[in-house]
Every structure is written in C-alpha cells, then in structure tokens.
N, C-alpha and C positions, 0 to 999 in steps of 0.2 A: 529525577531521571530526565535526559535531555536527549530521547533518541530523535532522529531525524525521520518523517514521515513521505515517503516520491508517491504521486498517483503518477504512471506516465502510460503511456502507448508502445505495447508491445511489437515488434517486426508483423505480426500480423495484423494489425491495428486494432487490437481489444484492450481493453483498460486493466491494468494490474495496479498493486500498492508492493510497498519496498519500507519494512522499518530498519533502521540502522543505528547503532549503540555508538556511544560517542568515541570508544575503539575502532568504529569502521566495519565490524563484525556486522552480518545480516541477521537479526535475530527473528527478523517474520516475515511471510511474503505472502500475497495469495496463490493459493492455487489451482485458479483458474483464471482464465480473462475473460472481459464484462464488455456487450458491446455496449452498452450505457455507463457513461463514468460515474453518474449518480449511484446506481447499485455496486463498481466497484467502492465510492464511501461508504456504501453501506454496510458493506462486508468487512472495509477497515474498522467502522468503531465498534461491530461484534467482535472487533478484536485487538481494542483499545485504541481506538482514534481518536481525539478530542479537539480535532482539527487546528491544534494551536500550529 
C-alpha cells in the first residue's frame, strides 16, 4: 500500500492530516484540527501513520 500521507494547515490555521490512495481517492482524514501539529501526528498514527 502506497497511500500518500499531507499534515497541512487548514484556512483557519489548525493542523489537519489528508491520507490518499494511489487512485487519488481520500480514504482518511481527520476530524478535527490540532493547534499543535505534534498531536495532529499523533491522531495520524492512531490511524495508521508510520511517518514513511
């Protein structure tokens, strides 16, 4: 599996994560935003992040 993992900053500047299937398909995202990017990774690998 080669999906693609985004931590970025959302229009309101809180940290979200974006996983994407090698189709392009969204298959995970958070939901909510983090104002520390450290707890959004944290929230990614409760939901299979492996930071590769």
């Amino acid at each position: 599996m080669n999906d693609k993992w985004e931590v970025y900053k959302d229009n309101a500047g809180e940290w979200r994560w974006r996983r994407t299937a090698p189709n392009g398909n969204i298959v995970g995202a958070s939901t909510q935003g983090y104002a520390n990017r450290v707890d959004c990774l944290a929230n990614a690998q409760r939901n299979g992040y492996t930071g590769n």
